[in-house]
C-alpha atoms as one frame of an Amber mdcrd trajectory, in Angstrom:
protein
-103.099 -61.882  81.239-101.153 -59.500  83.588-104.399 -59.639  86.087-104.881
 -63.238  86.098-101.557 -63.846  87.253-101.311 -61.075  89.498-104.671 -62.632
  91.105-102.602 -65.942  91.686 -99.919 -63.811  92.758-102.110 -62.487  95.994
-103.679 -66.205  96.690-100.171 -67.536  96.849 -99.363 -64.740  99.090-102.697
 -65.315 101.324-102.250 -69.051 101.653 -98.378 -68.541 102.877 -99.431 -66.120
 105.393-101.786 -68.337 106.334 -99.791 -71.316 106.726 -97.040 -68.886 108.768
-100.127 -68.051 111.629-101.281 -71.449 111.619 -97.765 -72.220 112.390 -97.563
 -70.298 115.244-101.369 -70.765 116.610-100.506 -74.688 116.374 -97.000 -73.953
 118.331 -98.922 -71.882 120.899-101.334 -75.360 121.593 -99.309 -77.203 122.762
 -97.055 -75.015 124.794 -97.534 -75.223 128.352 -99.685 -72.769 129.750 -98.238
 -70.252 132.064-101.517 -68.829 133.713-101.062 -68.100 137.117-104.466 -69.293
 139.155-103.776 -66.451 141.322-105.242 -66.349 144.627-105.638 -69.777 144.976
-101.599 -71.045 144.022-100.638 -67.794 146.461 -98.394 -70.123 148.602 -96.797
 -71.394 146.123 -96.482 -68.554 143.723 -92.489 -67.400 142.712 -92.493 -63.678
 142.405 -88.628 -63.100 140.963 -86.050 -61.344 142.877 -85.871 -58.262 140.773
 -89.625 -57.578 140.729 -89.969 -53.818 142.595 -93.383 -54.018 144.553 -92.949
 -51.541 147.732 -89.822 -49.815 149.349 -88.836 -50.453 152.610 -85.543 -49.575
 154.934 -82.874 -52.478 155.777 -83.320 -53.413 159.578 -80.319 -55.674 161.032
 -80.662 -58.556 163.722 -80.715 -55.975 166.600 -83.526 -53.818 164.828 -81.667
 -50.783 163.542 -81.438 -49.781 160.331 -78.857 -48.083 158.193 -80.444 -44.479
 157.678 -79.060 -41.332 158.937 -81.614 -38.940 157.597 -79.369 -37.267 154.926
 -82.254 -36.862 152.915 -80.836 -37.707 149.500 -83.165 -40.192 148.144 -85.871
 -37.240 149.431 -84.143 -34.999 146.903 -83.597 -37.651 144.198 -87.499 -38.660
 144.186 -88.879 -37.486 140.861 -92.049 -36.727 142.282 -91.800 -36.204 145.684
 -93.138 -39.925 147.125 -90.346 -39.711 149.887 -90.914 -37.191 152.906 -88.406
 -37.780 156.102 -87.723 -35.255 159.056 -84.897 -35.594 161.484 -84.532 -34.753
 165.131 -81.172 -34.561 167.180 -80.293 -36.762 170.260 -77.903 -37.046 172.955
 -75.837 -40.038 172.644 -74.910 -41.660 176.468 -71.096 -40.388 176.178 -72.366
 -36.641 176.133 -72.458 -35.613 172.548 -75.204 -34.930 170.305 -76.138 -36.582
 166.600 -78.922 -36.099 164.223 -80.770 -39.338 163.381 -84.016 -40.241 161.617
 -87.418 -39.512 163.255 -90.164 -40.251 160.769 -89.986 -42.046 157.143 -93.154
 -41.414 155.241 -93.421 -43.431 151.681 -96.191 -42.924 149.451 -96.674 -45.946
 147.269 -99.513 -44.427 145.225 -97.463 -41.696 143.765 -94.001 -44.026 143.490
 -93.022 -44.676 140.087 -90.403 -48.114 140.915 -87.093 -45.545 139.080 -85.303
 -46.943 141.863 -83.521 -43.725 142.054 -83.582 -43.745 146.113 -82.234 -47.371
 146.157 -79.225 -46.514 143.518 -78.375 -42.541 145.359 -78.261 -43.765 149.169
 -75.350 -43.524 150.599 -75.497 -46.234 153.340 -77.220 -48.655 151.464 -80.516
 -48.467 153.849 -83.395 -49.167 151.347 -84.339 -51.396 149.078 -87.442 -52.506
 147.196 -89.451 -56.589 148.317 -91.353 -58.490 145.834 -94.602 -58.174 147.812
 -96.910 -57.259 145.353-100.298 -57.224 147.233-100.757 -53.602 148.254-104.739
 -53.123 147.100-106.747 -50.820 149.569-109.885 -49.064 149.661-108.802 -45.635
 150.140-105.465 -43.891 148.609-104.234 -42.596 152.190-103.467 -45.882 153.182
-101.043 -46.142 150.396 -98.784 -43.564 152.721 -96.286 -45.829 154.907 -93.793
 -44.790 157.508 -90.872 -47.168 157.090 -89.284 -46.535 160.297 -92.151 -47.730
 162.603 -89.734 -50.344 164.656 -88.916 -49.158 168.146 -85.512 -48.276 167.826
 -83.182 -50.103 170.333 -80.843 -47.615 172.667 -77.880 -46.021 172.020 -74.871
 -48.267 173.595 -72.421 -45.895 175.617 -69.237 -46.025 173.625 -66.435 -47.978
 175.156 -63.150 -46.021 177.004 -60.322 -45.832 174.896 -57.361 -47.696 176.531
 -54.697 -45.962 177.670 -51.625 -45.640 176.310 -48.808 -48.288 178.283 -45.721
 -46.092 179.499 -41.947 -47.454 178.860 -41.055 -48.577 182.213 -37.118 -46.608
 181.336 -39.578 -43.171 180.739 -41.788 -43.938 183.881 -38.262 -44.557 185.878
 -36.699 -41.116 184.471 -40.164 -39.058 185.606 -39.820 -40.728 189.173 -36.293
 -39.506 189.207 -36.711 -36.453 188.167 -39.820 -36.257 190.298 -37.402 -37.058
 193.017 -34.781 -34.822 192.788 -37.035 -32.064 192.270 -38.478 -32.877 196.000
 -35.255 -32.995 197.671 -33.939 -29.729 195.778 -36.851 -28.103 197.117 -36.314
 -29.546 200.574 -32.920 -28.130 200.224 -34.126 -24.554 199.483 -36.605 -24.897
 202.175 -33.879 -25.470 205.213 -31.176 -23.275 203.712 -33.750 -20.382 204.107
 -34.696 -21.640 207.628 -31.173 -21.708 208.580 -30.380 -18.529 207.218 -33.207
 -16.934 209.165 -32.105 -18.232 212.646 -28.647 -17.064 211.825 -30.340 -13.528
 211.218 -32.518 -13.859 214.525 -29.793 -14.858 216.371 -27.567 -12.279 214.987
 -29.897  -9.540 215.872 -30.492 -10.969 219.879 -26.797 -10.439 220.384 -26.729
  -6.863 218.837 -29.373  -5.920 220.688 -27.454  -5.903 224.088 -25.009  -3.269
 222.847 -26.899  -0.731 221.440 -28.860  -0.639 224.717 -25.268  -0.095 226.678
 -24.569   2.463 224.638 -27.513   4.151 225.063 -27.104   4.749 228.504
């Protein structure tokens, strides 16, 4: 007795789990398909915003970018994709400043942690949606980012001077002035006092030849 109804038991069980993927095979029919007849819909095909397909670095309307070679996101890379060297330049006002010379990203090895776009400091990377990176050989899968010519250096503008209070400017003048005729002063008190002393001496000089004699 216990066997027949255990046997109903597991076709009752059968024909519900049966009925539950029928449900869902019948639910999958007539959902609209979402098969993507890629390469023939590629101008039309939405890649979302948050897909990560290659890094790149940010370049502004003037061609620069933000990088300034601190090497961070080189030291934050899990497994070394990111190589950059520096090189220092002198700016048009005289000094000197390190900036980036070469960018090298291999896409092969990169594993999308977004680690360098998170760590950078200035915000100069950042990962596009362009997803169509197949090649024939691996080497070609190492990029240098920085391969715009980089515009020159602007010379930095003068720093305006600082406006004088015309009451200050008036005091240095005076001052200025009164130092000029105090010195003029010295200078014809000592003249006078030497043609006193010349003259003095002429008129001595008389007498001590009459005594002589």
């Amino acid at each position: 007795m216990g066997s027949i109804k255990d046997y109903f038991s597991s076709v009752g069980k059968g024909l519900k789990s049966l009925v539950q993927g029928m449900e869902v095979t019948g639910k999958e029919l007539v959902t609209p398909k979402i098969t993507e007849q890629y390469p023939e819909n590629r101008a039309t095909l939405q890649i979302p915003d948050r897909f990560r397909a290659e890094l790149t670095l940010k370049y502004d309307d003037q061609g620069r970018h933000k990088c300034i070679g601190c090497g961070i996101c080189q030291m934050n890379c899990p497994n070394g994709t990111i190589k950059l060297t520096t090189k220092m330049v002198d700016l048009p006002d005289g000094k000197k400043k390190r900036k980036l010379d070469k960018y090298f990203y291999d896409l092969g090895s990169c594993t999308f942690c977004m680690l360098c776009v998170t760590t950078c400091p200035q915000d100069a990377l950042e990962f596009t949606n362009d997803f169509e990176q197949a090649v024939f050989t691996r080497d070609k899968l190492v990029k240098q980012l920085n391969y715009r010519p980089e515009p020159a250096d602007d010379a930095p503008a003068p720093a305006p001077k600082p406006a004088i209070d015309p009451e200050k400017l008036a005091k240095i003048k005076a001052e200025a002035l009164a130092k000029a005729a105090k010195i003029k002063a010295e200078k014809e008190a000592a003249a006078k006092a030497a043609a006193e002393a010349a003259s003095k001496a002429a008129d001595d000089a008389p007498e001590a030849s009459a005594s002589d004699k």
